[in-house]
PDB file of N, CA, C and O in Angstrom:
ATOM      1  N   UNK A   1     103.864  83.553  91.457  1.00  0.00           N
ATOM      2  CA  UNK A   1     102.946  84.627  91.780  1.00  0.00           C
ATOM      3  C   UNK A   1     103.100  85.074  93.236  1.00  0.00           C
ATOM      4  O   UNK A   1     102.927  86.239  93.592  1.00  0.00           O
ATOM      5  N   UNK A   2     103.480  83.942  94.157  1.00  0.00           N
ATOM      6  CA  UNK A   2     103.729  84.278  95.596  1.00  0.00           C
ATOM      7  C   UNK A   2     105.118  85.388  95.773  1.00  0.00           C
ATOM      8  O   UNK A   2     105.385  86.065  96.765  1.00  0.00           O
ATOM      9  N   UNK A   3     105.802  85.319  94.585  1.00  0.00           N
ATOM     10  CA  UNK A   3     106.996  86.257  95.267  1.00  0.00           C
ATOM     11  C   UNK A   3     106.628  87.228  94.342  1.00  0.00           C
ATOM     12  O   UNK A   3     107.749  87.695  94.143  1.00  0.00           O
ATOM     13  N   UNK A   4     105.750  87.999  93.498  1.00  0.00           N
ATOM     14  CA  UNK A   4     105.325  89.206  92.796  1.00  0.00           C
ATOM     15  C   UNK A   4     105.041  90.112  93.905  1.00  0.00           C
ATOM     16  O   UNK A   4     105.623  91.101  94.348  1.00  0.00           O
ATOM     17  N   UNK A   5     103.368  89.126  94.404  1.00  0.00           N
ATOM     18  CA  UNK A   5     102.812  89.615  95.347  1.00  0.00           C
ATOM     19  C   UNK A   5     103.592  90.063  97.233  1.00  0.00           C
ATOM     20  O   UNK A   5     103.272  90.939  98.037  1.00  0.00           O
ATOM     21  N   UNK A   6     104.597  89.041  97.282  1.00  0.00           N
ATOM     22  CA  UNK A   6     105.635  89.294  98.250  1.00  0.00           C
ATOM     23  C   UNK A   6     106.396  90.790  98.134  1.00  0.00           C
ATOM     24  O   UNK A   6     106.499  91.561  99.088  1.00  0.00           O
ATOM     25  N   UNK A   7     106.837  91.015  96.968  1.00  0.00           N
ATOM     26  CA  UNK A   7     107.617  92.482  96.872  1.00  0.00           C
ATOM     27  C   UNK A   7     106.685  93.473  96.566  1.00  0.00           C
ATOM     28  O   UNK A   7     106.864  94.690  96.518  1.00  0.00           O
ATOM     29  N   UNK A   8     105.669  92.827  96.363  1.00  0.00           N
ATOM     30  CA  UNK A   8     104.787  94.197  96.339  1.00  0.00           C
ATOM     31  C   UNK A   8     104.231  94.409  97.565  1.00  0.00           C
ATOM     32  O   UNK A   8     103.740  95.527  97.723  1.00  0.00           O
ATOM     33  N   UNK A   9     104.168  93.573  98.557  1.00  0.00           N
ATOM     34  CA  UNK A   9     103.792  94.282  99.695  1.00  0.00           C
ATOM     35  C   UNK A   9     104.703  94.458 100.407  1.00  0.00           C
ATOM     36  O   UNK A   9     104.649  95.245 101.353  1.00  0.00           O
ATOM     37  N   UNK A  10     105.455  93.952 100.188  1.00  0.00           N
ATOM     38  CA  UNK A  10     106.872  94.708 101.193  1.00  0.00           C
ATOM     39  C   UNK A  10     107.240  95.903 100.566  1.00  0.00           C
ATOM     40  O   UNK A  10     107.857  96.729 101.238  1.00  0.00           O
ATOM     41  N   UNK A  11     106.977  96.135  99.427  1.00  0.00           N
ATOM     42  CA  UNK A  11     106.994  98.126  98.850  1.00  0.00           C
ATOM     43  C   UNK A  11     105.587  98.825  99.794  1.00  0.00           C
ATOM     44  O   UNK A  11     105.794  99.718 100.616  1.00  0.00           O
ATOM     45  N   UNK A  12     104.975  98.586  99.680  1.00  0.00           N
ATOM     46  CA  UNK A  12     103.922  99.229 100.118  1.00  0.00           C
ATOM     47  C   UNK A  12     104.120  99.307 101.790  1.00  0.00           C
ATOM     48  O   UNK A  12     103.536 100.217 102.378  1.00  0.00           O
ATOM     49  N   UNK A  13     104.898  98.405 102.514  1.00  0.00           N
ATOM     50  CA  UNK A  13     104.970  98.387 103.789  1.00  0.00           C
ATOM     51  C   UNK A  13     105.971  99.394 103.565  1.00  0.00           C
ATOM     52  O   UNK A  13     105.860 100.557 103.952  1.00  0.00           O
ATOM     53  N   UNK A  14     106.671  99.059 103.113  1.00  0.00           N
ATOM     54  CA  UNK A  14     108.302  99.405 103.487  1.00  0.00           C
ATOM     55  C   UNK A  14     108.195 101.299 103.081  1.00  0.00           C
ATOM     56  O   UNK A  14     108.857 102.252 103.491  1.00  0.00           O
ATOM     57  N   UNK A  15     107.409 101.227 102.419  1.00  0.00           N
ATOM     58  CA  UNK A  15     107.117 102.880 101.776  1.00  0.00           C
ATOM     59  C   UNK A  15     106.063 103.595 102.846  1.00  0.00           C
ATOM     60  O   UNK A  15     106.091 104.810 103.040  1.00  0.00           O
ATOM     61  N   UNK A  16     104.965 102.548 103.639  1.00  0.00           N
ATOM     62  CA  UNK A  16     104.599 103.820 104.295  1.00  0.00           C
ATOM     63  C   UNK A  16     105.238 103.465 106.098  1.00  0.00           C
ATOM     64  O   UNK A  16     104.749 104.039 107.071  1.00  0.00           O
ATOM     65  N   UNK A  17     106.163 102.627 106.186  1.00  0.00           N
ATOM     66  CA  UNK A  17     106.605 102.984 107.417  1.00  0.00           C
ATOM     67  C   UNK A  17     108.428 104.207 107.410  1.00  0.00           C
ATOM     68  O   UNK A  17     108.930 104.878 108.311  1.00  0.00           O
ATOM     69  N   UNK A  18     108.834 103.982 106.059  1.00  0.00           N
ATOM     70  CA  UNK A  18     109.090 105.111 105.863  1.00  0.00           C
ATOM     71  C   UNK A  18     108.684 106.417 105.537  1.00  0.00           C
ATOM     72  O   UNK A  18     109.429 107.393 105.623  1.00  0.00           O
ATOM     73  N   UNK A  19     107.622 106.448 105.199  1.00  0.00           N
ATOM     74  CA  UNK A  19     107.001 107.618 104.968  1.00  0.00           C
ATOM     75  C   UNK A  19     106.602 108.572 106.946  1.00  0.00           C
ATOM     76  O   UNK A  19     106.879 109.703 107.345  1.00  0.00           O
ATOM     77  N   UNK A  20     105.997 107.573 107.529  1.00  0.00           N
ATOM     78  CA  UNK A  20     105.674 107.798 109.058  1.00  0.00           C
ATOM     79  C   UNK A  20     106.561 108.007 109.489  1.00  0.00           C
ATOM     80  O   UNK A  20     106.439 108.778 110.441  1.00  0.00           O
ATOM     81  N   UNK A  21     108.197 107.496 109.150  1.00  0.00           N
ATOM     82  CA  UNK A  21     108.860 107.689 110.381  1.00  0.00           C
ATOM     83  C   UNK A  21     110.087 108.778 110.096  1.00  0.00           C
ATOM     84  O   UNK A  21     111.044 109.043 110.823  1.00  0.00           O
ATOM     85  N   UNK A  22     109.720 109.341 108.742  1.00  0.00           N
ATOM     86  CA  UNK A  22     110.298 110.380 108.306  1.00  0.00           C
ATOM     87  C   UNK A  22     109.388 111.598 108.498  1.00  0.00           C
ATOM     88  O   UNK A  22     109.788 112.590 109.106  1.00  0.00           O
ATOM     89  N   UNK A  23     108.391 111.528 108.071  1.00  0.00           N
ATOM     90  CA  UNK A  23     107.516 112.359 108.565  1.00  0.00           C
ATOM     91  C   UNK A  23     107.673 113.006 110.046  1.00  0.00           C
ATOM     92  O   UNK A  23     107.877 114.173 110.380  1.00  0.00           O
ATOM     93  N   UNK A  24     107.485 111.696 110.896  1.00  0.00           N
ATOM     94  CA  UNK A  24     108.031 112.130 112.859  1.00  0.00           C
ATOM     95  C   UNK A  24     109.391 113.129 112.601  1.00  0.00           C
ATOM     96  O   UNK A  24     109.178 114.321 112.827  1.00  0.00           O
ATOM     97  N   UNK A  25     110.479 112.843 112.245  1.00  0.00           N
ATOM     98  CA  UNK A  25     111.745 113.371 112.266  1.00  0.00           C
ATOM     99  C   UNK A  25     111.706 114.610 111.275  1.00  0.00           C
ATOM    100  O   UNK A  25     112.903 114.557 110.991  1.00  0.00           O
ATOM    101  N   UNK A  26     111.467 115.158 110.896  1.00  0.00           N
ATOM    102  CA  UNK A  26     111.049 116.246 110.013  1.00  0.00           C
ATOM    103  C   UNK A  26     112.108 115.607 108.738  1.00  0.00           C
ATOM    104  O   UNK A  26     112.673 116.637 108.372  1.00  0.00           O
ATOM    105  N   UNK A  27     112.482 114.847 108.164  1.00  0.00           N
ATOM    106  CA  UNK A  27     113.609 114.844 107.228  1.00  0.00           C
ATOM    107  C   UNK A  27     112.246 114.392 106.094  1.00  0.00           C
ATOM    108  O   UNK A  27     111.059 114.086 106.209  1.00  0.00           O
ATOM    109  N   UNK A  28     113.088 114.542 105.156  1.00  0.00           N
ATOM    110  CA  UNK A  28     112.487 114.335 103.608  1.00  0.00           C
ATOM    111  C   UNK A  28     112.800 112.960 103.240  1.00  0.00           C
ATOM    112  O   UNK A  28     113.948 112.523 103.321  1.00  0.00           O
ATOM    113  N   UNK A  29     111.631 112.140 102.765  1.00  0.00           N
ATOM    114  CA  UNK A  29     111.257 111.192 102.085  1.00  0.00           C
ATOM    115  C   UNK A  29     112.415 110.532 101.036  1.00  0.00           C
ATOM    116  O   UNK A  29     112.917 111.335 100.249  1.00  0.00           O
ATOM    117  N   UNK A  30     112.699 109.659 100.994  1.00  0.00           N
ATOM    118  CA  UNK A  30     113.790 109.083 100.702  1.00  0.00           C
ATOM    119  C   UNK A  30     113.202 107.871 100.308  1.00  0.00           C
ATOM    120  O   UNK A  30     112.885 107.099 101.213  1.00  0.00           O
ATOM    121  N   UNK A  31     112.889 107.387  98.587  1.00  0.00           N
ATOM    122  CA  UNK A  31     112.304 106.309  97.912  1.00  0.00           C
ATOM    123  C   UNK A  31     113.811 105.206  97.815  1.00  0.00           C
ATOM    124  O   UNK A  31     113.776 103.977  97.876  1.00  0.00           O
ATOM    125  N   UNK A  32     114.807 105.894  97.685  1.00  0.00           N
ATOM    126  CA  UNK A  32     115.806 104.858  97.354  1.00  0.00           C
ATOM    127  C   UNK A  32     116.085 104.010  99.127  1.00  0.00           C
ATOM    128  O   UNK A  32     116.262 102.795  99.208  1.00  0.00           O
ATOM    129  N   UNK A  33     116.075 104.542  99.846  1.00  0.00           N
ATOM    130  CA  UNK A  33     116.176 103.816 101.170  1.00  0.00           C
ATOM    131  C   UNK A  33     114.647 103.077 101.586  1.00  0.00           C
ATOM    132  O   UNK A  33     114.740 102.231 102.476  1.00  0.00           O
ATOM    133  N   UNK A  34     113.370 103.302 101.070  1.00  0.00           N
ATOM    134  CA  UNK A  34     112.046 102.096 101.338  1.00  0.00           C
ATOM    135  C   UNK A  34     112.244 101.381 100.177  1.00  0.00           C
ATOM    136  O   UNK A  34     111.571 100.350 100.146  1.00  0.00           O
ATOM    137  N   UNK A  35     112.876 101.557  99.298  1.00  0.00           N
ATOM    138  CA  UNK A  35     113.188 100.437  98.206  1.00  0.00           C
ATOM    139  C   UNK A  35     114.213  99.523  99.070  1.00  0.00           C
ATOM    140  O   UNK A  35     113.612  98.463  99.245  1.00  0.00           O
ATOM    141  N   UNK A  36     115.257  99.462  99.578  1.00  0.00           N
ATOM    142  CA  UNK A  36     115.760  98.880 100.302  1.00  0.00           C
ATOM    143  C   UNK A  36     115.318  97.980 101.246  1.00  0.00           C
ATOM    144  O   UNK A  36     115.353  96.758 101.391  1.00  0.00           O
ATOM    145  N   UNK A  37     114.891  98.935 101.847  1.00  0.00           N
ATOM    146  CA  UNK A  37     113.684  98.202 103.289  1.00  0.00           C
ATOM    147  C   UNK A  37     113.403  97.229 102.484  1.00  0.00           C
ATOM    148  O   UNK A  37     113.925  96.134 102.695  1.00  0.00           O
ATOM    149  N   UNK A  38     112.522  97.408 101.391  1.00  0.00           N
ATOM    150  CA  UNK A  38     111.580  96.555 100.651  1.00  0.00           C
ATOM    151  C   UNK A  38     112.259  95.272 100.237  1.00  0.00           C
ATOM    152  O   UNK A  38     111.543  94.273 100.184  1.00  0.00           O
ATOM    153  N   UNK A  39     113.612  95.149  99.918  1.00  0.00           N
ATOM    154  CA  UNK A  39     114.681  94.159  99.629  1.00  0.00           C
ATOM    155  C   UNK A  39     114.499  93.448 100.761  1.00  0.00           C
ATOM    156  O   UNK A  39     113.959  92.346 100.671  1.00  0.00           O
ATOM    157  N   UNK A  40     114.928  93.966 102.064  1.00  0.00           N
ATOM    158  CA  UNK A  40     115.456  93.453 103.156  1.00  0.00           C
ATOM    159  C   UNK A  40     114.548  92.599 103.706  1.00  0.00           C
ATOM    160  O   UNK A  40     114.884  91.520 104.193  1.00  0.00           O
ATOM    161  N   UNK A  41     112.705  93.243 103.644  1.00  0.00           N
ATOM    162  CA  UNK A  41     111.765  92.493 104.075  1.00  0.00           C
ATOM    163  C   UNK A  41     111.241  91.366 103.359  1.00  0.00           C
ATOM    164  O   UNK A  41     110.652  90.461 103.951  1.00  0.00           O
ATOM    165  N   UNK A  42     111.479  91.369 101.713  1.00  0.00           N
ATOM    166  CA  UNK A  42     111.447  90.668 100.721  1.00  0.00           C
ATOM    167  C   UNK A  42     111.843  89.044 101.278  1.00  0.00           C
ATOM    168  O   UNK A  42     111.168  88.105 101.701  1.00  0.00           O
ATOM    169  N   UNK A  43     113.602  89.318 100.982  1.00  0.00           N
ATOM    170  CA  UNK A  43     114.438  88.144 101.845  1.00  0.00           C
ATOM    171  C   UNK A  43     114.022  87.535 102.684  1.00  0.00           C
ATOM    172  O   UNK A  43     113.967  86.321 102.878  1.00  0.00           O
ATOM    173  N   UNK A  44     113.648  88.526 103.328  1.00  0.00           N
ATOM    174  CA  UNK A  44     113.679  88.106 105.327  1.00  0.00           C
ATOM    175  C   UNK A  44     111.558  86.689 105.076  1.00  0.00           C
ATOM    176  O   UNK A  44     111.182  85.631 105.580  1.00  0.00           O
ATOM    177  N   UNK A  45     111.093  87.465 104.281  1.00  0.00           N
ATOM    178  CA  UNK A  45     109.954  86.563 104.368  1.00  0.00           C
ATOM    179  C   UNK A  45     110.370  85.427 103.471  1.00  0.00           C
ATOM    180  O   UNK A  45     109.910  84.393 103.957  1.00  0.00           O
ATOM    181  N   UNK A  46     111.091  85.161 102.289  1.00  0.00           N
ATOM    182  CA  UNK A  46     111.008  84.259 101.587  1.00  0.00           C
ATOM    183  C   UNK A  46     111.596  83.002 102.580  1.00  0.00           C
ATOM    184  O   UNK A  46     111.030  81.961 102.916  1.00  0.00           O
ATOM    185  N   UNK A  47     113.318  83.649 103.003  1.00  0.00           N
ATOM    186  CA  UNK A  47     113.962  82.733 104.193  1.00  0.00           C
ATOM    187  C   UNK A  47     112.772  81.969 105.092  1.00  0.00           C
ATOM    188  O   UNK A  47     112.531  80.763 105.061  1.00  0.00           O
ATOM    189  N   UNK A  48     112.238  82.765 105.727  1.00  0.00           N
ATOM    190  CA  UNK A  48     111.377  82.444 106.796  1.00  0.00           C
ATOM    191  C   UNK A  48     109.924  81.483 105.859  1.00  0.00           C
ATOM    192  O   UNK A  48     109.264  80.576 106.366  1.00  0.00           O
ATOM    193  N   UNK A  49     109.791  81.911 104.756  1.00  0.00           N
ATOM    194  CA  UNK A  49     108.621  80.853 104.530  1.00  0.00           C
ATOM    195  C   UNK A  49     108.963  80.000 103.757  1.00  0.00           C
ATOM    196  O   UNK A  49     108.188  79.054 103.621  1.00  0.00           O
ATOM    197  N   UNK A  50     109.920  80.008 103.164  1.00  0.00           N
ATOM    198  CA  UNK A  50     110.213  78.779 102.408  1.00  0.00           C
ATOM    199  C   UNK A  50     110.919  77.533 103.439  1.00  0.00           C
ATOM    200  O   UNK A  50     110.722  76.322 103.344  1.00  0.00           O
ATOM    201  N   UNK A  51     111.808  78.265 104.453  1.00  0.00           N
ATOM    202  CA  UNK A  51     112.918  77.589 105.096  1.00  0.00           C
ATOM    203  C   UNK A  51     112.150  77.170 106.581  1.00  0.00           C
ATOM    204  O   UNK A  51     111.580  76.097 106.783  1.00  0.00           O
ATOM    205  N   UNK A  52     112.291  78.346 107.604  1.00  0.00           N
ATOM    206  CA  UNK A  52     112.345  77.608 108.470  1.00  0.00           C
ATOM    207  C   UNK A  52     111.143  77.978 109.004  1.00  0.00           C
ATOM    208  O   UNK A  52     111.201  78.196 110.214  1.00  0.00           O
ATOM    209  N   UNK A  53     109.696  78.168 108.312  1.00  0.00           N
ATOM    210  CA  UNK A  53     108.396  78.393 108.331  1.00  0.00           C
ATOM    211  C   UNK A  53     108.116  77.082 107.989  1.00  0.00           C
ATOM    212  O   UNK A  53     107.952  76.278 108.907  1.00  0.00           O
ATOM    213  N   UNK A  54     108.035  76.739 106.917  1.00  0.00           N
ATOM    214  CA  UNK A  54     107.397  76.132 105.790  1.00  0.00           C
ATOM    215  C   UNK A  54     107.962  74.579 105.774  1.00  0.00           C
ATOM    216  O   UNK A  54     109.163  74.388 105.583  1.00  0.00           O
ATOM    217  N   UNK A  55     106.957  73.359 106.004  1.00  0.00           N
ATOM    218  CA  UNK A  55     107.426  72.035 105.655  1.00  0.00           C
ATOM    219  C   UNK A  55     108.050  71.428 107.286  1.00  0.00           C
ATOM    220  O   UNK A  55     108.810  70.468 107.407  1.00  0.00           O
ATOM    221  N   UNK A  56     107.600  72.113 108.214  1.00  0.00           N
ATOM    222  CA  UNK A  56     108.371  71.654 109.559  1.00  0.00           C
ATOM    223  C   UNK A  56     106.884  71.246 110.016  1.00  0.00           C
ATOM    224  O   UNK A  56     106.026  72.104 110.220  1.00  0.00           O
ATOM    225  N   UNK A  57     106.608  69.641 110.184  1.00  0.00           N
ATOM    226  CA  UNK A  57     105.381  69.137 110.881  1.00  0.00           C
ATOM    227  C   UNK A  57     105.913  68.054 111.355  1.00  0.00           C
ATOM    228  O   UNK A  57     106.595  67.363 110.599  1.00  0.00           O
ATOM    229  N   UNK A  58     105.671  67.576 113.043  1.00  0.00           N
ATOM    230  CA  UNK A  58     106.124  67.132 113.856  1.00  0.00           C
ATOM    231  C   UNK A  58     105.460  65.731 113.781  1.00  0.00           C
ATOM    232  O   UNK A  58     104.263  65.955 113.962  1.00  0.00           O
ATOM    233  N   UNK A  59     105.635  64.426 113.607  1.00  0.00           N
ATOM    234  CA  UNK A  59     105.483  63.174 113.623  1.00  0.00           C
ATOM    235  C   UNK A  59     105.108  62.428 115.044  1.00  0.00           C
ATOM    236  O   UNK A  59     105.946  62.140 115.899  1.00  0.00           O
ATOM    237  N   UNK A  60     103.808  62.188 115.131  1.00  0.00           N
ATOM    238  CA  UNK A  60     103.448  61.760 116.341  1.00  0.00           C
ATOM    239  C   UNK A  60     103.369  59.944 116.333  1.00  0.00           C
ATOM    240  O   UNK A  60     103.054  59.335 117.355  1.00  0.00           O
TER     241      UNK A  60
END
């Protein structure tokens, strides 16, 4: 359920910071490139929370 909810908010990010930053540049909205984004941020959190987030507690 953690990685449903993971790509669904990395669509929703990834769609309105493309939406803003296409908007600034006058160019037209482009779903196949925030679908991408949405890949890229996907990865980038699972790496980071499964790997080198997640399970690192220091032994005193």
């Amino acid at each position: 359920m953690k990685y449903i909810m993971t790509i669904v908010w990395a669509l929703l990010i990834s769609f309105a910071i493309s939406y803003v930053l296409t908007s600034m540049g006058g160019e037209p909205f482009a779903v196949m490139d925030s679908v991408i984004l949405a890949g890229i941020l996907s990865v980038a959190v699972f790496v980071l929370g499964g790997g080198a987030l997640g399970g690192q507690s220091e032994q005193n």
